[in-house]
LUMGUMI-748815 format. One record per residue (C-alpha): x, y, z; residue in three letters; residue number from 1; chain. Coordinates in Angstrom, 3 decimals, always signed. Example, Ala and Ser with C-alpha at 12.3 -4.5 7.8 and 13.67 -1.06 7.14 Angstrom:
REC       east      north         up    aa     i   ch
REC    +12.300     -4.500     +7.800   ALA     1    A
REC    +13.670     -1.060     +7.140   SER     2    A
REM end
This chain:
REC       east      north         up    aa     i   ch
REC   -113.413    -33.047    -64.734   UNK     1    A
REC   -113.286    -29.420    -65.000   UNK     2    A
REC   -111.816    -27.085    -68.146   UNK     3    A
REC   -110.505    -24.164    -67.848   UNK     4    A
REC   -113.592    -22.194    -69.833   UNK     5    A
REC   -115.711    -23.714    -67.468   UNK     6    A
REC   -113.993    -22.382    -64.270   UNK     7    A
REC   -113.786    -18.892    -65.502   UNK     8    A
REC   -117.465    -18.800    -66.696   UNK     9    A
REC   -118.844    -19.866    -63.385   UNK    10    A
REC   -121.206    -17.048    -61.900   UNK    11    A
REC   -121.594    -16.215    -58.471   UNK    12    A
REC   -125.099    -17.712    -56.653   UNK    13    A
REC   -127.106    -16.689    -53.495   UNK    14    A
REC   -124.545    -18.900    -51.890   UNK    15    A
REC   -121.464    -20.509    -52.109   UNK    16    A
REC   -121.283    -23.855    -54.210   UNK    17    A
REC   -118.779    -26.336    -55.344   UNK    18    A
REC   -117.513    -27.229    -58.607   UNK    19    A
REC   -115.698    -30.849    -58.231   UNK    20    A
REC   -112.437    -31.530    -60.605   UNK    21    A
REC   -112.354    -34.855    -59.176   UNK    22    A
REC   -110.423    -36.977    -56.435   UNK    23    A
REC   -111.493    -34.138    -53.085   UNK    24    A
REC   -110.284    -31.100    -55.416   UNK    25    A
REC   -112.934    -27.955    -56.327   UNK    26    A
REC   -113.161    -24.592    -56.865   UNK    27    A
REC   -115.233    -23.007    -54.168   UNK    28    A
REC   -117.518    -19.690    -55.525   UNK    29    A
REC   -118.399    -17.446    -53.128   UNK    30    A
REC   -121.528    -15.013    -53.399   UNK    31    A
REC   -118.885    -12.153    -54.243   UNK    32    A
REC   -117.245    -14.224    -57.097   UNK    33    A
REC   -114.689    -14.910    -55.377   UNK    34    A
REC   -113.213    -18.702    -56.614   UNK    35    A
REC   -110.667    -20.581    -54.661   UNK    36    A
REC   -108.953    -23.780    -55.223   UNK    37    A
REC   -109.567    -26.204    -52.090   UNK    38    A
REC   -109.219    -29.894    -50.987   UNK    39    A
REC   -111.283    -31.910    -49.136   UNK    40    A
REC   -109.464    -35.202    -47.335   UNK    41    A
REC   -109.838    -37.008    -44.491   UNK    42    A
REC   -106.273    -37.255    -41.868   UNK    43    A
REC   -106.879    -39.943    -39.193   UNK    44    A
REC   -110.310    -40.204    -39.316   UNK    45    A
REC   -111.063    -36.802    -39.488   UNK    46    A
REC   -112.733    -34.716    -42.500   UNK    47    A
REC   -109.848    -31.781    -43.274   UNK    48    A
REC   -109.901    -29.057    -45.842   UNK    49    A
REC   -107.047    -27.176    -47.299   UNK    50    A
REC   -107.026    -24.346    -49.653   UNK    51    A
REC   -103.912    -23.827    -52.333   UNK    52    A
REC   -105.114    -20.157    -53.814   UNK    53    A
REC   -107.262    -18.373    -55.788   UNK    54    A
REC   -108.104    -18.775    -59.062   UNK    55    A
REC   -106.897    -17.325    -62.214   UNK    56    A
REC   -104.000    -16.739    -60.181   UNK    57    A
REC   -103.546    -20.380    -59.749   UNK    58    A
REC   -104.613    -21.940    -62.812   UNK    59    A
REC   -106.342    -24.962    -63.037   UNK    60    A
REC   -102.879    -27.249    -64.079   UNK    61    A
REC   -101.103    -25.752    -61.549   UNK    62    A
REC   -103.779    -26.621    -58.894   UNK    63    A
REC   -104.051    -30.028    -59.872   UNK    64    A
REC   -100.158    -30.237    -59.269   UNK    65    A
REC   -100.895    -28.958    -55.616   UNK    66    A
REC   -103.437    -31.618    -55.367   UNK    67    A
REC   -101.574    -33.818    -56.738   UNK    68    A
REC    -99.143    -32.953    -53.791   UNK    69    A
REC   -101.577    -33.039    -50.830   UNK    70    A
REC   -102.435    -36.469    -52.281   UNK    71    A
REC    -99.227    -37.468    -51.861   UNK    72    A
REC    -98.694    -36.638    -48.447   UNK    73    A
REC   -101.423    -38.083    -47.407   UNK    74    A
REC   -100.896    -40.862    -48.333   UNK    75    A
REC    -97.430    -40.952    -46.916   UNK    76    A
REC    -99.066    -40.212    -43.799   UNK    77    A
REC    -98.576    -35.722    -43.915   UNK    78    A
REC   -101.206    -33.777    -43.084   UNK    79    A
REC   -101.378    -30.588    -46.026   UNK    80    A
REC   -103.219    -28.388    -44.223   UNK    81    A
REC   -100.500    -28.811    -41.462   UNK    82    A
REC    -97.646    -28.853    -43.972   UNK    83    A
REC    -99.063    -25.569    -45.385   UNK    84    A
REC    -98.831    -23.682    -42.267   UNK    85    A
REC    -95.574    -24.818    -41.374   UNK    86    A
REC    -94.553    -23.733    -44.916   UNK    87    A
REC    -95.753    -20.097    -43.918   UNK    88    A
REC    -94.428    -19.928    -41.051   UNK    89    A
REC    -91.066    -20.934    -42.554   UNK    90    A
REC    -90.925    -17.918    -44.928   UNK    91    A
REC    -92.548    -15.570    -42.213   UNK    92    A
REC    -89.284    -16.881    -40.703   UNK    93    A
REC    -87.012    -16.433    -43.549   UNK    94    A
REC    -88.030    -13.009    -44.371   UNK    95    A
REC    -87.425    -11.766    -40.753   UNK    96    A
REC    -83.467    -13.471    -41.587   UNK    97    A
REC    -82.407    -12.522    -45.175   UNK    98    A
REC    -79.110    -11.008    -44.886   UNK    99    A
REC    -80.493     -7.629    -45.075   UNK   100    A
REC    -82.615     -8.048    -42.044   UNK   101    A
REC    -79.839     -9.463    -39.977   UNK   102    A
REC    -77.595     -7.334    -40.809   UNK   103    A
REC    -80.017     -4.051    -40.154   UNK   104    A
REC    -80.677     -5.365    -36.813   UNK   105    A
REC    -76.771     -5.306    -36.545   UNK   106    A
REC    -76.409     -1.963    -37.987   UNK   107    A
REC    -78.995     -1.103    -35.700   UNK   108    A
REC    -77.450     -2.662    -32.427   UNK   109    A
REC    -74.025     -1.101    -33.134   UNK   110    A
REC    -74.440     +2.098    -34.201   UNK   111    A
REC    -75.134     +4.356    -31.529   UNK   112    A
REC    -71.794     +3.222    -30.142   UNK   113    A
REC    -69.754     +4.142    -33.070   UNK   114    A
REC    -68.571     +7.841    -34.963   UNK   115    A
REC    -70.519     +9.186    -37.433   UNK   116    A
REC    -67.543     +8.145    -40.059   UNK   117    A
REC    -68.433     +4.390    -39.245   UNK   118    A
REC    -71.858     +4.886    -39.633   UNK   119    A
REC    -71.245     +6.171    -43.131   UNK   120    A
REC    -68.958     +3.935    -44.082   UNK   121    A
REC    -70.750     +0.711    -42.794   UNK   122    A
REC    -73.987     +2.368    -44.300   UNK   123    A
REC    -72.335     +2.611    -47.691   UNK   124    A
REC    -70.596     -1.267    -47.672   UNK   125    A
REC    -74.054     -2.551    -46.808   UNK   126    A
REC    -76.605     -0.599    -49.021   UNK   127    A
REC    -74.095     -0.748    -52.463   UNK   128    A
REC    -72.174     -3.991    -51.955   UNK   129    A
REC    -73.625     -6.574    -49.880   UNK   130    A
REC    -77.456     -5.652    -50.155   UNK   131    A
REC    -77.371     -5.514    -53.788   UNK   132    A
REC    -75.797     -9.037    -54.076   UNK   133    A
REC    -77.070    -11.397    -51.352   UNK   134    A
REC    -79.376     -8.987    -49.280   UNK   135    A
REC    -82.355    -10.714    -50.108   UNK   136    A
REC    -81.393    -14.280    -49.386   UNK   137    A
REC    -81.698    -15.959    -46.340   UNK   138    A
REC    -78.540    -15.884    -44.282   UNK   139    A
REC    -78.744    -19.689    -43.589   UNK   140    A
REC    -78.922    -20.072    -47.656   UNK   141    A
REC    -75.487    -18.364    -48.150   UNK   142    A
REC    -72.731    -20.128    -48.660   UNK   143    A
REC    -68.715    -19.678    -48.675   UNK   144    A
REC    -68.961    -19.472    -52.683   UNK   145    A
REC    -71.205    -16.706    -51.842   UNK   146    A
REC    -69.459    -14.808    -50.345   UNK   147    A
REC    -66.239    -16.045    -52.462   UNK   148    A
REC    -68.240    -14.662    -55.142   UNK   149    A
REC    -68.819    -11.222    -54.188   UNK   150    A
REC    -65.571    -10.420    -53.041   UNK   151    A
REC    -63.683    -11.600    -55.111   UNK   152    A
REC    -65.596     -9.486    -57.778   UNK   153    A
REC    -64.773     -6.464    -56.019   UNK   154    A
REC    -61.158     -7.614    -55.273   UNK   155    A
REC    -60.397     -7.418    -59.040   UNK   156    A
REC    -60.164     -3.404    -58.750   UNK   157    A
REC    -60.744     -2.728    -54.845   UNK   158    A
REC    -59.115     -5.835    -52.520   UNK   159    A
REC    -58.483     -3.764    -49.574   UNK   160    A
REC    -62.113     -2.748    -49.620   UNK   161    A
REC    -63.146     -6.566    -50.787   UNK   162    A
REC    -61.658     -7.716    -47.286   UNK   163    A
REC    -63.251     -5.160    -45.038   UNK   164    A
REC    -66.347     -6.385    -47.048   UNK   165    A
REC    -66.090    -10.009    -46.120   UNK   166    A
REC    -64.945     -8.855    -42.603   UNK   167    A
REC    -68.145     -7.225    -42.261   UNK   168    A
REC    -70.375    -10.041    -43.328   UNK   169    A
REC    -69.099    -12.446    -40.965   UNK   170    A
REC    -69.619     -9.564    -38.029   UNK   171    A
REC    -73.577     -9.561    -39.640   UNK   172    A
REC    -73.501    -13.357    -39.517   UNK   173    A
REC    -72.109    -14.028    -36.285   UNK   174    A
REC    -74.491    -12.009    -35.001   UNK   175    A
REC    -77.303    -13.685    -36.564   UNK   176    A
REC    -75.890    -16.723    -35.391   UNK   177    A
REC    -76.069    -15.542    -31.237   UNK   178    A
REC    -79.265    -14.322    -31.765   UNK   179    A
REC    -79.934    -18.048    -33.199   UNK   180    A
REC    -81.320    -16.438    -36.772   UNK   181    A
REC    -78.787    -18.214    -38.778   UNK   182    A
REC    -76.553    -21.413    -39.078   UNK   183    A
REC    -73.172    -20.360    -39.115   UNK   184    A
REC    -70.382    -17.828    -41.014   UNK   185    A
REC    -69.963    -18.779    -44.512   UNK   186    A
REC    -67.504    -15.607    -44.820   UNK   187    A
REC    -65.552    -17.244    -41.958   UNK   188    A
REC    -64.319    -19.991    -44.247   UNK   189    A
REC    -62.814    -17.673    -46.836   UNK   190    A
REC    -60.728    -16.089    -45.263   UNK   191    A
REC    -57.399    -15.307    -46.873   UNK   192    A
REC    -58.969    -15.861    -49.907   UNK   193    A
REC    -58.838    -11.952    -50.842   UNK   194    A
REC    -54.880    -11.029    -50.929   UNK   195    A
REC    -54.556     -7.322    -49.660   UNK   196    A
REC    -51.294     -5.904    -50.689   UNK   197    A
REC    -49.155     -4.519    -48.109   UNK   198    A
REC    -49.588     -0.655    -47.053   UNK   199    A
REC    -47.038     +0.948    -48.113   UNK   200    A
REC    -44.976     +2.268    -45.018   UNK   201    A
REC    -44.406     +5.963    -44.764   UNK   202    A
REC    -41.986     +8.038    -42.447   UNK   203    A
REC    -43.702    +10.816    -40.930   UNK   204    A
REC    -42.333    +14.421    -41.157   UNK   205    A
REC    -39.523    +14.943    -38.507   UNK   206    A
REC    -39.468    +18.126    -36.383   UNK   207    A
REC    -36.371    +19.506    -38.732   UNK   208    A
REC    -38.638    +19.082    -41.592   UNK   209    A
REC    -42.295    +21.463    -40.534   UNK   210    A
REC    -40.394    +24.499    -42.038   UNK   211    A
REC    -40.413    +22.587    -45.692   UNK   212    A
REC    -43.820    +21.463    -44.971   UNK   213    A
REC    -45.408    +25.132    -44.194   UNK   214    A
REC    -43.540    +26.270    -47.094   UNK   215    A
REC    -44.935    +23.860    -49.489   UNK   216    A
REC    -48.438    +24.967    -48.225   UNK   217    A
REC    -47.776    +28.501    -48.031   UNK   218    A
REC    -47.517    +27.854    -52.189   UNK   219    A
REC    -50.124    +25.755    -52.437   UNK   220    A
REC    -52.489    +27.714    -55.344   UNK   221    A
REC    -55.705    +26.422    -54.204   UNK   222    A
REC    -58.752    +28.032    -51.477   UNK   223    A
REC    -57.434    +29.451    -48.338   UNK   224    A
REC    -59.734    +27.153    -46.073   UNK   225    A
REC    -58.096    +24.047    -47.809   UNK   226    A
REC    -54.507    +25.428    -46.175   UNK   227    A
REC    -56.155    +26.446    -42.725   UNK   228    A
REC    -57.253    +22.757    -42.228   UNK   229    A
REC    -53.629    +21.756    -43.344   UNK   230    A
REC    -52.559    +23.760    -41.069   UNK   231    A
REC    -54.934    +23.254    -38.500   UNK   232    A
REC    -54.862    +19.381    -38.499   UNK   233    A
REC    -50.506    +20.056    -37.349   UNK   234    A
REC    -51.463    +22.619    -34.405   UNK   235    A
REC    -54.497    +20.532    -32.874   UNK   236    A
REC    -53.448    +16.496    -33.667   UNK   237    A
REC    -57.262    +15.458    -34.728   UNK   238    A
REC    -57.878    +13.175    -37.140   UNK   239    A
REC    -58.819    +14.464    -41.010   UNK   240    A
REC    -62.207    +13.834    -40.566   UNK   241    A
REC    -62.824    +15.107    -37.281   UNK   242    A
REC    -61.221    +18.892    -38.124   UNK   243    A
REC    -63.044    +18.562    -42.237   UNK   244    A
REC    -66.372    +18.122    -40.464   UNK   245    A
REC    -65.649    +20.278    -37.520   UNK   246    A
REC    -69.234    +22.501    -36.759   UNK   247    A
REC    -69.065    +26.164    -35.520   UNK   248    A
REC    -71.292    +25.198    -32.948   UNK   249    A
REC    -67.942    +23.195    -31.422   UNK   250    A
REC    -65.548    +25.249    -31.308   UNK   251    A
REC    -65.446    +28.117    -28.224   UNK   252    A
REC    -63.027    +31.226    -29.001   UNK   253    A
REC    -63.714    +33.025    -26.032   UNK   254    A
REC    -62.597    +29.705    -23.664   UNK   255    A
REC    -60.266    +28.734    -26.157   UNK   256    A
REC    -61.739    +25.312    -26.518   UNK   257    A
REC    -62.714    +22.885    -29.737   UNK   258    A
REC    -65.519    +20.658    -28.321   UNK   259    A
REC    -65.847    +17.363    -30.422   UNK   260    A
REC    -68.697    +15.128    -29.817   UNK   261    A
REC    -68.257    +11.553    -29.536   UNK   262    A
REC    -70.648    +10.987    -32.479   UNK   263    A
REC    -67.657    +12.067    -34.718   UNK   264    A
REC    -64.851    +10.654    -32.817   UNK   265    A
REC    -63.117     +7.060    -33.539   UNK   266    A
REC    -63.344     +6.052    -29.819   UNK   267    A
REC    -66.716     +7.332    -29.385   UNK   268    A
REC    -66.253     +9.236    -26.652   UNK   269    A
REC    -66.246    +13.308    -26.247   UNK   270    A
REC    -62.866    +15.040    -26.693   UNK   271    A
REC    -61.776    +18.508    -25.575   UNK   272    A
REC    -59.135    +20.192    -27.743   UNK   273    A
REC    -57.396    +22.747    -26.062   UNK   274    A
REC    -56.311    +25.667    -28.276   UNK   275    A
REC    -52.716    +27.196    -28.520   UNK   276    A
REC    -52.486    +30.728    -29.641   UNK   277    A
REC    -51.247    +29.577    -32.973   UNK   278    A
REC    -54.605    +27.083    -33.497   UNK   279    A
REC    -57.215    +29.765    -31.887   UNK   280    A
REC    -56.073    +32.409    -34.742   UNK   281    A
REC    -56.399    +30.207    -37.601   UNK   282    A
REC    -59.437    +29.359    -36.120   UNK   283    A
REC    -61.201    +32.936    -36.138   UNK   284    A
REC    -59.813    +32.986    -39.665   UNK   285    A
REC    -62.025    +29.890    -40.383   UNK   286    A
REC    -65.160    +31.220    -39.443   UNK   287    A
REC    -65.058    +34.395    -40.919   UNK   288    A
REC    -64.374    +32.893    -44.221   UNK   289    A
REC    -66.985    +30.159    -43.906   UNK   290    A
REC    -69.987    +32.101    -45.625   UNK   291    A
REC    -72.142    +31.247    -42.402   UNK   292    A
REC    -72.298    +28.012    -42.565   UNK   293    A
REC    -72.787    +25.251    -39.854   UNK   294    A
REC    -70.159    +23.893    -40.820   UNK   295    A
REC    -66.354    +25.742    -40.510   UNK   296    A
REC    -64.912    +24.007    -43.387   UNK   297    A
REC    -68.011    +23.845    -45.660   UNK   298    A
REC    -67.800    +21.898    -49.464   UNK   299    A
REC    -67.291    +24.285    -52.280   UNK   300    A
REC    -70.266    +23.721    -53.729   UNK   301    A
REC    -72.829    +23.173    -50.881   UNK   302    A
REC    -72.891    +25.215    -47.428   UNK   303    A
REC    -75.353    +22.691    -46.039   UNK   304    A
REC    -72.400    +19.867    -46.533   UNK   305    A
REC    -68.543    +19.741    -44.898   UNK   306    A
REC    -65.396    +19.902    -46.863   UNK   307    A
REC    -65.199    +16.815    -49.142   UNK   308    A
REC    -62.882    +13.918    -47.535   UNK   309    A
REC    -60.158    +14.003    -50.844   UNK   310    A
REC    -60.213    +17.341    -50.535   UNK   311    A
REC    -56.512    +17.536    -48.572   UNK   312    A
REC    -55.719    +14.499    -50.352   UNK   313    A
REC    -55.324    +16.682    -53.731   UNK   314    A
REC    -53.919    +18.964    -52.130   UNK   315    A
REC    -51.206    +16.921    -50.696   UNK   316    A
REC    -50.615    +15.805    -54.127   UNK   317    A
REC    -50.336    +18.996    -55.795   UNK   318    A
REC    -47.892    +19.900    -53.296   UNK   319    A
REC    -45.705    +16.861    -54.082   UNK   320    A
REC    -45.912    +15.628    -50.134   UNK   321    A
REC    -44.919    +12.024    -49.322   UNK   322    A
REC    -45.984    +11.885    -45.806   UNK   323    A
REC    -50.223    +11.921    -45.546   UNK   324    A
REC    -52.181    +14.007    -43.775   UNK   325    A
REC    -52.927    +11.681    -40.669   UNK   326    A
REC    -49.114    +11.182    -40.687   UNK   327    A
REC    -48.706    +14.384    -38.725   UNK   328    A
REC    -49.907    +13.194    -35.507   UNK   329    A
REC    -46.741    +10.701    -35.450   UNK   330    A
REC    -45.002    +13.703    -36.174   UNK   331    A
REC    -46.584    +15.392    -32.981   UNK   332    A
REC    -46.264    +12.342    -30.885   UNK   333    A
REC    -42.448    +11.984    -31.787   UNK   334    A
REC    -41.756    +15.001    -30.993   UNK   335    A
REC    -43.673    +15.576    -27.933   UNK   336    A
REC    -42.289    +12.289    -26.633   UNK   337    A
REC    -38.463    +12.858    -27.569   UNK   338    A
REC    -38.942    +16.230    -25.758   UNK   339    A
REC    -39.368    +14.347    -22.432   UNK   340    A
REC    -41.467    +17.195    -20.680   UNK   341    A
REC    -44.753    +15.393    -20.772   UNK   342    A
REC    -46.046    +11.928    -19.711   UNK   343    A
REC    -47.043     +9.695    -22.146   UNK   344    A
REC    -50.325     +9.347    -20.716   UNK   345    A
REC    -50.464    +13.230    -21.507   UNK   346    A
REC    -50.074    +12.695    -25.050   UNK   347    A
REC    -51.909     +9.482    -25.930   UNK   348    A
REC    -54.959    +11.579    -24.427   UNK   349    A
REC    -53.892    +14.753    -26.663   UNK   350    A
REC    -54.010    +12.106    -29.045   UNK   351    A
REC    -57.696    +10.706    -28.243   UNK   352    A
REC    -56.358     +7.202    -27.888   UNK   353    A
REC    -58.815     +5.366    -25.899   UNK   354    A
REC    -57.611     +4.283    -22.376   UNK   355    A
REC    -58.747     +0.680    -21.555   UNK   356    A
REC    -59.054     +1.033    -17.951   UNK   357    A
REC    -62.350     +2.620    -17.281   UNK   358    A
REC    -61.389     +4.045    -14.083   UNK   359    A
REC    -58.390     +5.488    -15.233   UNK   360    A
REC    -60.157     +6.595    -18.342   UNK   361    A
REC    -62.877     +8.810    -16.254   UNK   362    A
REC    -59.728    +10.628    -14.379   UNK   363    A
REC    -57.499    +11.138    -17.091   UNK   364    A
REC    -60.248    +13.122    -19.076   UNK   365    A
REC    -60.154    +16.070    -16.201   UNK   366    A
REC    -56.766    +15.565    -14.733   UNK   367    A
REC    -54.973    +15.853    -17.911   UNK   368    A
REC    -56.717    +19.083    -19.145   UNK   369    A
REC    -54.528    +22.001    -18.012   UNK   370    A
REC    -51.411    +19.288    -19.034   UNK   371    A
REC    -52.301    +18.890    -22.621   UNK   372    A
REC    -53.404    +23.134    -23.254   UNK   373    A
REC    -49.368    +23.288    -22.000   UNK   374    A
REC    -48.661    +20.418    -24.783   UNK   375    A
REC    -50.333    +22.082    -27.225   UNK   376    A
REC    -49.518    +25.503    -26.414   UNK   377    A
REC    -45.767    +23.594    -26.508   UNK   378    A
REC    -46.253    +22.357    -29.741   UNK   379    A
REC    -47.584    +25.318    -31.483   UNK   380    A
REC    -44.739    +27.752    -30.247   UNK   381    A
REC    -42.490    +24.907    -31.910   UNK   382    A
REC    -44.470    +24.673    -34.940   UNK   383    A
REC    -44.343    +28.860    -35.295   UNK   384    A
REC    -41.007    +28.270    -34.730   UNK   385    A
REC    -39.916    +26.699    -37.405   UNK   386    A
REC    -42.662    +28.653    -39.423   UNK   387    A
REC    -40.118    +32.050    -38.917   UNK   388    A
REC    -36.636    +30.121    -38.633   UNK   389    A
REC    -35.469    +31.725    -41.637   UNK   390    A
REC    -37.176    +34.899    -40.878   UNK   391    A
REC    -34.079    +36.584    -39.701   UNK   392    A
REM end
């Protein structure tokens, strides 16, 4: 039998020799020095070697357990070497489907379809919550306590968030599971699990109430551009995100237009703003103040980055305003519908709300052009209006 001492004295020869441990086990020396750890056993009548590693990584007691092993399923009728490659290929297998990988390829799949705000968001769930936790495993080894166990850490301080987590993970495992890389949805089972308190319901300013509203902002203390995009985000009906990452490059003074591309929509899709009078002003304002920037609303800190997300969301608290920012498109499309001088169609488009017929989707985005500039040209008069309704 072999000792340790005498495996790690053993000098390299001309050629390669053996030195036998006993019962088909050696250590094979090459002419380099090189020692491995090998098996010799004969499977059906046929002389078979297999090699467990190379020594010192695999000691000498932990290759007599591998031995030890083979032995054993041999003699239960297994062939090792056979058993060995089938072992590889099972965690060539499972590295290609931890969670991470699946839900990459996912990531992947989806993305190009979505805005640039559900790439970042999506980006950030995966890469500081799930990854972090389970991203290494492989999906089939997850289970429902799991995924219980992840969200309802973050649930303690952040359920709302916890949910969309868990949401999210059984998106990344159903899609493992059609692309048949996985064995089911553990986050399926849990749902409910995560109790999301209600959102709290909010009555968006009526038209009788924009005066107030201007006013409040016309005393707002803080940076000019921070009241612009207040402003701004009642004249053209965007979404926050799409007017506090607006580019220069977008908007068009001279045609009076604010091109969005679909990359920073919700839908997806391109959108056209048309300008009123009242928008197109506040819009020259914007880029002369915004130090030459890319971006129209840069940070405060940072030309190279947009105006931070909370930004309006401080200032809506300084200002002591119930209603929140993305609130003002109900007030819009109250308005604008109570008015009854434009179709609805007219104003769900003003309002970038997807249409699901394709067909009707493909005519509505020309044939409703010189309709919605009359909206919003509308809407801004009635805005200014009750800007100056005191003026006299």
């Amino acid at each position: 039998m072999l000792s340790d001492s005498k495996v790690r004295q053993a000098k390299p020869k001309d050629g390669p020799y053996k030195l036998a441990d006993g019962g088909g086990l050696y250590v094979y020396v090459s002419p380099t020095g090189a020692k491995s750890w090998r098996y010799d056993y004969r499977f059906h009548g046929r002389r078979k070697t297999v090699t467990f590693g190379l020594y010192p990584e695999l000691s000498l007691a932990m290759a007599r357990e591998r031995h030890h092993e083979a032995r054993r399923l041999v003699a239960s009728g297994f062939d090792p070497a056979s058993k060995k490659q089938q072992d590889r290929r099972q965690a060539i297998k499972g590295a290609a489907n931890t969670v991470r990988a699946i839900g990459e390829d996912w990531y992947a799949e989806l993305s190009p379809h979505k805005s640039e705000t559900w790439r970042q968001n999506v980006r950030r769930w995966l890469d500081q919550r799930i990854y972090p936790t389970i991203g290494e495993r492989p999906a089939s080894d997850v289970t429902s306590a799991d995924v219980l166990a992840l969200v309802k850490d973050m649930a303690r301080n952040h359920p709302k968030s916890a949910e969309t987590v868990r949401q999210m993970l059984s998106r990344i495992f159903v899609y493992g599971v059609r692309n048949q890389r996985c064995a089911g949805d553990p986050a399926h089972a849990v749902r409910g699990a995560v109790i999301v308190p209600p959102v709290a319901s909010y009555q968006p300013i009526r038209v009788g109430e924009i005066h107030g509203f201007l006013e409040s902002l016309r005393a707002y203390q803080g940076r000019r551009p921070t009241i612009l995009v207040a402003e701004l985000l009642l004249l053209t009906c965007v979404r926050k995100t799409e007017l506090t990452e607006a580019q220069v490059s977008e908007i068009d003074l001279e045609a009076k237009l604010w091109r969005i591309p679909g990359a920073r929509m919700k839908n997806g899709l391109d959108h056209v703003v048309p300008l009123s009078r009242q928008a197109l002003e506040l819009f020259r304002e914007a880029v002369s103040l915004n130090c030459g920037s890319r971006f129209l609303f840069p940070s405060f800190s940072r030309l190279d980055k947009p105006m931070s997300r909370s930004t309006l969301n401080v200032m809506w608290k300084r200002c002591a305003l119930a209603t929140p920012p993305h609130a003002l498109r109900a007030t819009f499309s109250t308005a604008a519908n109570e008015s009854g001088r434009f179709r609805p169609d007219v104003i769900e488009k003003t309002l970038a709300h997807v249409e699901r017929n394709r067909v009707r989707r493909a005519y509505n985005a020309a044939a409703y052009f010189e309709e919605r500039r009359e909206l919003l040209q509308w809407w801004g008069d009635l805005v200014n209006s009750r800007r100056t309704e005191d003026a006299a």
